[in-house]
Every structure is written in C-alpha cells, then in structure tokens.
TIRO-110217 format. One line per 8 residues: number of its first residue (from 1); for each residue x, y, z of N, C-alpha, C, O, CB. Coordinates in steps of 0.001 Angstrom, whole numbers. Glycine has a CB too. Example, Ala and Ser with C-alpha at 12.3 -4.5 7.8 and 13.67 -1.06 7.14 Angstrom:
REM TIRO-110217
1) 13190 -5690 7800 12300 -4500 7800 13200 -3300 7800 14236 -3319 8465 11308 -4473 9046 | 12850 -2250 7080 13670 -1060 7140 12900 30 7870 13409 1138 8039 14084 -598 5725
//
This chain:
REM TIRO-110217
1) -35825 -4531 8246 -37225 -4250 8392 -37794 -3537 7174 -38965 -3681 6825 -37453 -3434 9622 | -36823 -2679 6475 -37579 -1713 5718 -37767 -2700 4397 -38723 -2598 3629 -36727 -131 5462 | -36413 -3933 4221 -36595 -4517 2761 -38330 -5393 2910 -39210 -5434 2050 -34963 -5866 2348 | -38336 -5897 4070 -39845 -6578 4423 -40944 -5998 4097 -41884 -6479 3464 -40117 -6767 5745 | -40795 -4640 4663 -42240 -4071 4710 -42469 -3440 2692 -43460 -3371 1964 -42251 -2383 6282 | -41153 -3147 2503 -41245 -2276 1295 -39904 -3360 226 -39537 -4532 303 -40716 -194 1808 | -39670 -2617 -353 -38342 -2936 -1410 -37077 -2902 -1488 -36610 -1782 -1693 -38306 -2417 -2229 | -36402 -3697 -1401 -34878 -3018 -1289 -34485 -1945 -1914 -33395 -1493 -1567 -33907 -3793 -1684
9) -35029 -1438 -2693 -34964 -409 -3533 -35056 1013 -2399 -34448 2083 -2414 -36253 -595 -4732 | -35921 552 -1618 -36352 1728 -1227 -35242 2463 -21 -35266 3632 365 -37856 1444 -712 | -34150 1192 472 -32749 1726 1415 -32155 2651 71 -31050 3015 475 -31348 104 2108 | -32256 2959 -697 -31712 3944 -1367 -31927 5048 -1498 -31214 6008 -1789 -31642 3780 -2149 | -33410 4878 -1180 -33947 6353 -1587 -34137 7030 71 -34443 8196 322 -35733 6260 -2666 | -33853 5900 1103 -33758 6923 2613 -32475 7935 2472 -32540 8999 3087 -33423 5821 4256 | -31340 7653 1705 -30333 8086 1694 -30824 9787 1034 -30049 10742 1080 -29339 7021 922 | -31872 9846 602 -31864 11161 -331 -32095 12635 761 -31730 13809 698 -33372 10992 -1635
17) -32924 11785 1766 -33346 12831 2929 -32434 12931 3795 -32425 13900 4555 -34538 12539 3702 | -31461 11934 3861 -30297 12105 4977 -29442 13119 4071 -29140 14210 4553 -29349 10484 5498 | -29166 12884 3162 -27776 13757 2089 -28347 15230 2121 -27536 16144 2271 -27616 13124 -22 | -29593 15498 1999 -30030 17340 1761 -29867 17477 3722 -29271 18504 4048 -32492 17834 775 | -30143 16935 4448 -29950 17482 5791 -28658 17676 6150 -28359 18553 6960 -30501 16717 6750 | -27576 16716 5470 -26592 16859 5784 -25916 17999 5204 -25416 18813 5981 -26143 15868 5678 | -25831 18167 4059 -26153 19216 2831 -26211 20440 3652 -25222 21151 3830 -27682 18956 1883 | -27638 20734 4263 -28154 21837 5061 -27206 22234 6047 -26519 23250 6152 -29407 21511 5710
25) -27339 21053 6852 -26295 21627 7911 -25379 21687 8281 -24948 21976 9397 -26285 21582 8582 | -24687 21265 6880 -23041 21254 6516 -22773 22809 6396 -21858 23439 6926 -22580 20350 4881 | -23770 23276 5587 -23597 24590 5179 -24166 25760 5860 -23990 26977 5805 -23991 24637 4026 | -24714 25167 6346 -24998 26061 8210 -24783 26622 9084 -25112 27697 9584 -25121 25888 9001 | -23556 25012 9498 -22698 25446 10714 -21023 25404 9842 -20110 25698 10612 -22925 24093 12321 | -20666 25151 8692 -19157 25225 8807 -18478 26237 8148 -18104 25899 7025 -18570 24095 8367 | -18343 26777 8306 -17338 28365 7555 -16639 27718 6888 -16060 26702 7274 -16245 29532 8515 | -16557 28363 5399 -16034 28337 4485 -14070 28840 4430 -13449 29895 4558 -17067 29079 3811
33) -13807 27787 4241 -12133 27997 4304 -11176 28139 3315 -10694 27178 2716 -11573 27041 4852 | -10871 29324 3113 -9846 29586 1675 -8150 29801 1950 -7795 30277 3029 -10404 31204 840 | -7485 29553 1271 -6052 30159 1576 -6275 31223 187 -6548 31048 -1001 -4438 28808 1532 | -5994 32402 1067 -6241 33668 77 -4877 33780 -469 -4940 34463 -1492 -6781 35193 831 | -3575 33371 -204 -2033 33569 -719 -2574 32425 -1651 -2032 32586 -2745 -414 33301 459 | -3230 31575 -1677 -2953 30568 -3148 -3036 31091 -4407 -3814 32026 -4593 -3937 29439 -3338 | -2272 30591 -5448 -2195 31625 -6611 -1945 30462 -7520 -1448 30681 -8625 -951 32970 -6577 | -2325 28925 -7051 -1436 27874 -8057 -2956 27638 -9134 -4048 28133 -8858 -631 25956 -6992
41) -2738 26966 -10095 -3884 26316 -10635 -3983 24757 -10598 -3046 24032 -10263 -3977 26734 -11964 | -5184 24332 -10969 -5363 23140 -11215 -4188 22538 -11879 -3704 23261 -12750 -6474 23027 -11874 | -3515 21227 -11664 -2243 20846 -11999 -3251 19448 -13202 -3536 18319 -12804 -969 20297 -10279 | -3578 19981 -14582 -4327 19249 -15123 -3824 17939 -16121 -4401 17043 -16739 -5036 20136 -15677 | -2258 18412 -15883 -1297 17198 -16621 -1177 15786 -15297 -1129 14582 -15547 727 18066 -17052 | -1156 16349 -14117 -1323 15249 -12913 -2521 14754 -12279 -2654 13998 -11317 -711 15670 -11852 | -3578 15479 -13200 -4879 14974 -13007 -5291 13601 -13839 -5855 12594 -13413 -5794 16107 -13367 | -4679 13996 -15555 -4784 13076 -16302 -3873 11813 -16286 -4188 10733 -16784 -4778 13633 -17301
49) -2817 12061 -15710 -1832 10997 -15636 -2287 9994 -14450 -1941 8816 -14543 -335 11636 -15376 | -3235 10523 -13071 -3551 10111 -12098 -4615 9044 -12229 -4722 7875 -11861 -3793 11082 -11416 | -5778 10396 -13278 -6640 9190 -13799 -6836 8300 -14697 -7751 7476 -14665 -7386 9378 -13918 | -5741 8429 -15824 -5431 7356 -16266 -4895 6339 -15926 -5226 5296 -16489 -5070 7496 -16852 | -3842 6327 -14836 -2654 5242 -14103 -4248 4532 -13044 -4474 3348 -12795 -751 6424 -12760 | -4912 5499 -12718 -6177 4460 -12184 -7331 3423 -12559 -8118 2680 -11972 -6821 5064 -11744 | -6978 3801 -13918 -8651 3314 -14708 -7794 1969 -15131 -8307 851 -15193 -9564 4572 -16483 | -6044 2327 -15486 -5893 837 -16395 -5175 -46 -15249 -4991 -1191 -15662 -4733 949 -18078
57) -4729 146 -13969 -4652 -536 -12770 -5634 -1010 -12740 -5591 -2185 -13104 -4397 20 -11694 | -7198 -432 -12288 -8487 -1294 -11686 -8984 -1761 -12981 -10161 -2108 -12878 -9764 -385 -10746 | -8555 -1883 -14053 -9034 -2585 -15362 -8139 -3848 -14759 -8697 -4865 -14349 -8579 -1787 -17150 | -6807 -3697 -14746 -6194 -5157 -14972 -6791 -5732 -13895 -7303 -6833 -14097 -4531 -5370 -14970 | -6869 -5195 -12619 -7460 -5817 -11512 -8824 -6942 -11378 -9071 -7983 -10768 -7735 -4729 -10850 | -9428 -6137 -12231 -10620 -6097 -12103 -11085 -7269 -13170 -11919 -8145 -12943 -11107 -4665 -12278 | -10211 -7034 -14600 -10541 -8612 -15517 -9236 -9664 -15558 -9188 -10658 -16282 -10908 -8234 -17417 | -8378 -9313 -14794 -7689 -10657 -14266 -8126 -11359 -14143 -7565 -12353 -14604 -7180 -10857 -13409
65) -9657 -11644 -13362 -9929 -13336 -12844 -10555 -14189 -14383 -10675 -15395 -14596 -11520 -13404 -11235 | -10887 -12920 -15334 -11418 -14005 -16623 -10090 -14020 -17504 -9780 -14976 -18215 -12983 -13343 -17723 | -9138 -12535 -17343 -8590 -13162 -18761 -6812 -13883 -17972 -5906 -14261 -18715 -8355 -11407 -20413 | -6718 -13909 -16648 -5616 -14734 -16654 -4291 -13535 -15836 -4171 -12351 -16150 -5317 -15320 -18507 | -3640 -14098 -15018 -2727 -12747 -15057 -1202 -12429 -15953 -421 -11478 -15998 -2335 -12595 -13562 | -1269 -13599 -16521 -436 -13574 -18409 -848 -12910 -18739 21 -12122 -19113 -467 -14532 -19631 | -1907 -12482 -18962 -2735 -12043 -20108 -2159 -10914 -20541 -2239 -9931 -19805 -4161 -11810 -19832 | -1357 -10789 -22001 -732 -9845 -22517 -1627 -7828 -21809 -1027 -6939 -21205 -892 -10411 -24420
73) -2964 -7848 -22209 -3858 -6687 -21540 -3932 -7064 -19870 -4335 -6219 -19070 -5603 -6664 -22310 | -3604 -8099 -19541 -2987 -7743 -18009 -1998 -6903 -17836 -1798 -5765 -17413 -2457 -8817 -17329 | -1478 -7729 -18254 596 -7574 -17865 838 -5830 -18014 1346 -5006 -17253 2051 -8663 -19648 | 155 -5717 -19500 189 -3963 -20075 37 -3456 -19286 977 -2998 -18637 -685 -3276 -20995 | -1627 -3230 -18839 -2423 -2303 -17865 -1467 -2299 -16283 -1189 -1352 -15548 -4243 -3055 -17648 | -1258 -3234 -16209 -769 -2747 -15402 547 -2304 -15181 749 -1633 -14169 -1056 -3265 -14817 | 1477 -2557 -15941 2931 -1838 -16649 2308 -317 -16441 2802 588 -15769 3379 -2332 -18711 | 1136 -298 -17178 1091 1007 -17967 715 2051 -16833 1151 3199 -16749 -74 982 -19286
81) -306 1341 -15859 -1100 2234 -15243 156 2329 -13804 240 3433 -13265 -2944 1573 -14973 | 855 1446 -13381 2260 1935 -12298 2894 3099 -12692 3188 4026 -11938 3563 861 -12241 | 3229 3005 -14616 3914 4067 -15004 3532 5641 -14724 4268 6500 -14239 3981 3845 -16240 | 2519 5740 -15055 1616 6681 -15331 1436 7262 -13774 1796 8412 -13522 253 6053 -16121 | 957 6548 -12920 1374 6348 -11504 2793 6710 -10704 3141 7100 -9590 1235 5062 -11387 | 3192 6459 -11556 4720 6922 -10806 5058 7977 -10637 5412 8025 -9459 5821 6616 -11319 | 5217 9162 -11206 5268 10545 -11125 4246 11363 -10042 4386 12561 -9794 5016 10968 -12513 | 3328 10616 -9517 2179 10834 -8475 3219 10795 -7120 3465 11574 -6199 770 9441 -8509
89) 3659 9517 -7509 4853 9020 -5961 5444 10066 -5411 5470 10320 -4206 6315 8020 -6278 | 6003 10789 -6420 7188 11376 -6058 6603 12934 -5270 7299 13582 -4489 8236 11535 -7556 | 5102 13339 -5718 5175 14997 -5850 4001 14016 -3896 3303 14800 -3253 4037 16461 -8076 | 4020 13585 -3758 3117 13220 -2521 3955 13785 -1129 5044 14084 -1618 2855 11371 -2453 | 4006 13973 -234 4996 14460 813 4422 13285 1803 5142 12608 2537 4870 16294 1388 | 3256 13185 1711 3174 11629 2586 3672 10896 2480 3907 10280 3520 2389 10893 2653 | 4192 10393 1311 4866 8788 1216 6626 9292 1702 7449 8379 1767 4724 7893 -943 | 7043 10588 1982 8147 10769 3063 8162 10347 4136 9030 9611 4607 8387 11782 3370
97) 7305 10711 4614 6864 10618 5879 7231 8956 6303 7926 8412 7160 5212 11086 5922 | 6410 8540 5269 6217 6591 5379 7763 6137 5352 8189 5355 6202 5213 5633 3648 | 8692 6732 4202 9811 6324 4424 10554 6757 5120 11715 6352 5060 10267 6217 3715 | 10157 7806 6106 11039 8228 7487 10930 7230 8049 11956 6630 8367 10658 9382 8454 | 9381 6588 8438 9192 5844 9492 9415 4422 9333 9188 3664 10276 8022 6070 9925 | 9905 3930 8050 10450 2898 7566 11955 2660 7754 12463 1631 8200 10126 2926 6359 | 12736 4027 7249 13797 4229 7974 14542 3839 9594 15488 3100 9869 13641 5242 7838 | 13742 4602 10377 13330 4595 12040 12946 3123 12491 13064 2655 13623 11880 5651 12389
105) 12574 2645 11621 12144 926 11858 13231 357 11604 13989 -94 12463 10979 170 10898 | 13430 320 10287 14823 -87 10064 16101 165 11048 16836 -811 11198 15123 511 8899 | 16249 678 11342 17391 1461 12614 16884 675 13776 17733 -65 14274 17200 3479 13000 | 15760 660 14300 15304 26 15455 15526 -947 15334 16209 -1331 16284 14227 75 15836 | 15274 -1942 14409 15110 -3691 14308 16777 -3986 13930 17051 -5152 14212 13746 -4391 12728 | 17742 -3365 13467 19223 -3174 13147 19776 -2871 14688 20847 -3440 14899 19539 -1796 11931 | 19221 -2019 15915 19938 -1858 16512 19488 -2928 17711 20047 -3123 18790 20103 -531 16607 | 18171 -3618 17105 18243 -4404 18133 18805 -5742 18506 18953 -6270 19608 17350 -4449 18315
113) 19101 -6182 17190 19658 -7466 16721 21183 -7319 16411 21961 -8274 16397 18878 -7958 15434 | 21499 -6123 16185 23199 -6389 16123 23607 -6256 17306 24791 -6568 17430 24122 -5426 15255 | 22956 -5819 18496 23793 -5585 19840 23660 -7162 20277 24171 -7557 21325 23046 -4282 21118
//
C-alpha cells in the first residue's frame, strides 16, 4: 500500500521511527549488564584474522559466478580466507558442543546397526 500511495523509497524511511522507539525503550526498560571480574581486552589479533578470513571467503563467493570456480583468485580467497578462519574454530566452545553431539550420533547410528 505504502509503495502505491508514495515511493518505495519511502518503506525505508518508516524504519527510522520504529529504530528511535525501539532505541527508547530498549533503554528504558533493560538494565545494563556488566561482568565486573572481567579484566580481558579486546582480542584485536582475532578480530583481524576473523575479518579478514570473512571479506576473502564472501569475495570468492560472491565473484565465482563471473570469474569461474578455477579461477586462480577463487581457489586463493578461499584457501586464504578458511586459513585465516581456522584459528576462530578452535578458540569457539560451541563448535564442542556440535562435536559432542556428532559424537552421540555417531554412537547412536553405530549402536543401532551393529546390534
């Protein structure tokens, strides 16, 4: 209704009055939550490695369909950006979790088929 009467342009700009209300009464009603024992800093070597392993992943992703997935700046980016990526894997405690429950699967589908 609103692109009819007005511009598509203009579903963008409803968003401006919803975001300050939300804004408002985000900060209204929710108490502010600190862990006062934290004493770590910004970890700024796993920031850069994070956002780099992201930019040249969704690069290869992203110009694969023109330049081919040969494509020597395919193949790289994304070599490069897993690498870079990889050290993320390890410090995550979620992706334990995943391989507990991969584990537990494994065991289940093993104990159901060898009996």
């Amino acid at each position: 209704m609103l692109t009819q009467s007005a511009s598509w342009r203009w579903f963008f700009f409803i968003n401006i009055p919803v975001g300050i209300a939300v804004i408002i009464l985000t900060l209204a009603n929710v108490e502010e939550s600190k862990d006062e024992t934290f004493t770590g800093r910004i970890d700024w070597t796993g920031f850069g490695l994070i956002t780099a392993g992201m930019v040249l992943f969704i690069l290869a992703l992203q110009d694969s369909g023109t330049e081919g997935w040969g494509s020597p700046l395919i193949l790289g980016s994304l070599v490069a950006g897993v690498v870079l990526l990889s050290p993320a894997y390890k410090s995550f405690d979620m992706f334990k979790d995943f391989e507990d429950r991969g584990n537990q699967f494994k065991a289940l589908v093993h104990k159901q088929f060898a009996s």
